[in-house]
C-alpha positions as CSV (number, residue, x, y, z in Angstrom):
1,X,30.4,55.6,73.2
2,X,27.2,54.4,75.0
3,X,29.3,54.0,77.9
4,X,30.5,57.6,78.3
5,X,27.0,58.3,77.5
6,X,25.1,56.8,80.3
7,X,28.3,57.8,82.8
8,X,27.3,61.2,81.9
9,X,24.1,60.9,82.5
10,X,24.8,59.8,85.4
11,X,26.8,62.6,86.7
12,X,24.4,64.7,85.3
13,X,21.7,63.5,87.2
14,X,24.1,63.1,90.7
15,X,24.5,66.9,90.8
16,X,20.2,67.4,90.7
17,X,19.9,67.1,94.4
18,X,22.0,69.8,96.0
19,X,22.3,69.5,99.6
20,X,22.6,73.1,100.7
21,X,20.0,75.3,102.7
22,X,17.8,76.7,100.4
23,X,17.8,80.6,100.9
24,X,15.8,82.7,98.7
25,X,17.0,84.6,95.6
26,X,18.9,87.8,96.2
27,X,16.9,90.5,96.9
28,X,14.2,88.4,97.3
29,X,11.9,88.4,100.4
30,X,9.8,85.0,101.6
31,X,6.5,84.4,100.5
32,X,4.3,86.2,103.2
33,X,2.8,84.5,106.2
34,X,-0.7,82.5,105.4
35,X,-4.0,83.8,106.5
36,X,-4.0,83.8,110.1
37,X,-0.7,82.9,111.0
38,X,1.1,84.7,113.0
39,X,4.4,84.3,112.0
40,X,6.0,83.8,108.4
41,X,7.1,80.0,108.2
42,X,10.8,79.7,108.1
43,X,12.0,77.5,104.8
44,X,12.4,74.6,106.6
45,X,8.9,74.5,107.9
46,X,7.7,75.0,104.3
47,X,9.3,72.0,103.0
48,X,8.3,70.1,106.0
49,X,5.2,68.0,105.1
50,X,2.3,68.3,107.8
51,X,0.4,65.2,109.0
52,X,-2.6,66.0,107.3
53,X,-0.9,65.5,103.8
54,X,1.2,62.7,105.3
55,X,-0.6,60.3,107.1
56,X,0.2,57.1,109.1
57,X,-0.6,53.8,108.3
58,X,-3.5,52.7,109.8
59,X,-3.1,49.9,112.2
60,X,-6.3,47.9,111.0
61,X,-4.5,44.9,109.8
62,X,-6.3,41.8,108.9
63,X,-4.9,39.6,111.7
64,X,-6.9,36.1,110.8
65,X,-9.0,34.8,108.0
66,X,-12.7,34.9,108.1
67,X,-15.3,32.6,106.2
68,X,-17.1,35.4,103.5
69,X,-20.6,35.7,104.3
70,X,-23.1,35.0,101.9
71,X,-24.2,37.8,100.1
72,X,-28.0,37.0,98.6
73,X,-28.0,39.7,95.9
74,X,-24.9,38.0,94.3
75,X,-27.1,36.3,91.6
76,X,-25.9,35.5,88.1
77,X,-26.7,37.5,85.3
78,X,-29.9,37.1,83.4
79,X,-29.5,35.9,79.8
């Protein structure tokens, strides 16, 4: 029983992710164009994330290991 359970839940959650162009709702226009563009952004380009909210990895990799400095304010705590 738990078997026919979890296969269809499975299946259930296969069919989620549709793979077809998303078009909006009959009768439905797109949202209108932001402020101060000049051209309503097509579907793809809303789904598309830009670079600001996706950014690269930054490059500044630790490439060898340095001695800590001392640090003169790292005292113990006073009891």
């Amino acid at each position: 029983m738990k078997r026919f359970a979890t296969l269809g839940l499975v299946l259930a959650l296969s069919a989620c992710g549709a793979a077809r162009d998303l078009k909006p709702a009959a009768g439905k226009p797109l949202p209108v164009a932001p402020y101060g563009a000049t051209a309503t952004p097509t579907p793809n380009q809303l789904l598309s994330a830009s670079i600001q909210a996706r950014p690269a990895r930054s490059d500044d990799l630790l490439t060898s290991s340095e001695e800590r400095q001392g640090n003169e304010f790292d005292l113990p705590p006073a009891n």
